[in-house]
C-alpha positions as CSV (number, residue, x, y, z in Angstrom):
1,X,53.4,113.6,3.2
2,X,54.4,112.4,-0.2
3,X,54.8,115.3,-2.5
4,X,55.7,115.5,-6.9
5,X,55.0,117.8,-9.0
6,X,51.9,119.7,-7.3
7,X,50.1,116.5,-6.2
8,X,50.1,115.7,-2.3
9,X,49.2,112.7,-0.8
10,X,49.2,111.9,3.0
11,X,49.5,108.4,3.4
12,X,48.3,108.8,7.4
13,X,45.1,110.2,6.6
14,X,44.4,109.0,2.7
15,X,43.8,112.6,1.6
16,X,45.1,114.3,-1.7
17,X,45.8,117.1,-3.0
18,X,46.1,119.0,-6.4
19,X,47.6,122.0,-6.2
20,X,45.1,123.7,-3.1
21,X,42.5,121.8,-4.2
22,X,41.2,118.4,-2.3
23,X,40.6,115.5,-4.7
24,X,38.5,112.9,-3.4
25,X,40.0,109.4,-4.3
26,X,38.3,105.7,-3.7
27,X,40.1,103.3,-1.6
28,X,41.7,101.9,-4.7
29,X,42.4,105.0,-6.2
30,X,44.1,106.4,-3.5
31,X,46.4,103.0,-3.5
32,X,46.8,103.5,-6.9
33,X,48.5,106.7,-6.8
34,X,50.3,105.9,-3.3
35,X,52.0,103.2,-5.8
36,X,52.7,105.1,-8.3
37,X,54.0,108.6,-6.9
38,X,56.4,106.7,-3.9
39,X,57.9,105.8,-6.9
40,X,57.8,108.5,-9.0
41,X,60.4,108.3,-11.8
42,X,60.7,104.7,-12.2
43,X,58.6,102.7,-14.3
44,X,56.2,100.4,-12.1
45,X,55.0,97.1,-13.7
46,X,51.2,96.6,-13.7
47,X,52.2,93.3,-12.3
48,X,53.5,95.3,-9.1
49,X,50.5,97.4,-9.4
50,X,48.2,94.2,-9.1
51,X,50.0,93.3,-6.1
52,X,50.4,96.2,-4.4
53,X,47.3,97.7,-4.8
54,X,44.8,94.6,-5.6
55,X,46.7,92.3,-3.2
56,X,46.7,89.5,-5.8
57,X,49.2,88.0,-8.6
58,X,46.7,86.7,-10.7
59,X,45.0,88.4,-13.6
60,X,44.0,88.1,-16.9
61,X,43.2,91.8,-17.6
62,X,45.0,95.4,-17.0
63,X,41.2,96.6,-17.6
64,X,40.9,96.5,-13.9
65,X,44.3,99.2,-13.7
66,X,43.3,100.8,-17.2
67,X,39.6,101.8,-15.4
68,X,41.3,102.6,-12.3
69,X,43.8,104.6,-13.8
70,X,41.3,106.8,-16.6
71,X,39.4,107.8,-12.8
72,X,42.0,109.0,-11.7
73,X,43.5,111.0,-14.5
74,X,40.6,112.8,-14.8
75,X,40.4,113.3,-11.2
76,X,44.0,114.4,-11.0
77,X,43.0,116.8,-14.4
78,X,46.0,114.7,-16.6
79,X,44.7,114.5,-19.9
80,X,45.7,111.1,-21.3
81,X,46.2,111.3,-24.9
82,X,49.0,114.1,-23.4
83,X,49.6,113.2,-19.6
84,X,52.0,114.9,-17.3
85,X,51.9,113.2,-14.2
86,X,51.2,109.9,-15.6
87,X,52.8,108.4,-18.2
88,X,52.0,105.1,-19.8
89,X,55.6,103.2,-20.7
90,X,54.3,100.4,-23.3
91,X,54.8,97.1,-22.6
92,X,56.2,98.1,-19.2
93,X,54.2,99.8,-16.8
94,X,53.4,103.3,-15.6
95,X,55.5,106.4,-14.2
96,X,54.6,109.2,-12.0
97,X,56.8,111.8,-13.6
98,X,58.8,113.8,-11.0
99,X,58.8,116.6,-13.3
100,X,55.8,118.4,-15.3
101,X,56.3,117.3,-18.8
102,X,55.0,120.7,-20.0
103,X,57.6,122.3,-18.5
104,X,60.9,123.4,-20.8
105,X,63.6,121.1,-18.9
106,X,66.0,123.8,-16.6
């Protein structure tokens, strides 16, 4: 069991979890977030993503990870003009934030 921030995911099985609640993720979606939250904190490259998660190293889009990813926010309930879980980095990738960004840092 993966756990950050009050999303769970169980590699194992492929289910997640928000809070008590179930979210039902696609295939890809569910690798998507696998990618992302095992390596929550650090910025992952949407190169990385494509290989990880689409098993290729050619592209010519990120509309494939952009689609992807807008499912999944909503899914997850991260509002995108002012995510939480995750972040956008420009220019560099994506990070699953290890801490909720709404929070007042300790």
């Amino acid at each position: 069991m993966i756990e950050v921030q009050d999303v769970r995911l169980d590699p194992d099985t492929r289910r997640a979890w928000r809070g008590n609640d179930e979210i039902v993720l696609s295939r890809k979606e569910f690798d998507l977030v696998l990618a992302l939250i095992s390596r929550a904190g650090d910025i992952v490259s949407r190169e990385d993503l494509m290989r990880d998660v689409w098993h290729t190293t050619f592209w010519t889009s990120s509309k494939t990870i952009d689609v992807h990813l807008g499912w999944v926010r909503r899914k997850l309930g991260d509002d995108s003009r002012h995510p939480h879980l995750i972040t956008t980095i420009r220019g560099q990738g994506l990070r699953f934030e290890k801490v909720d960004l709404r929070s007042p840092a300790p």
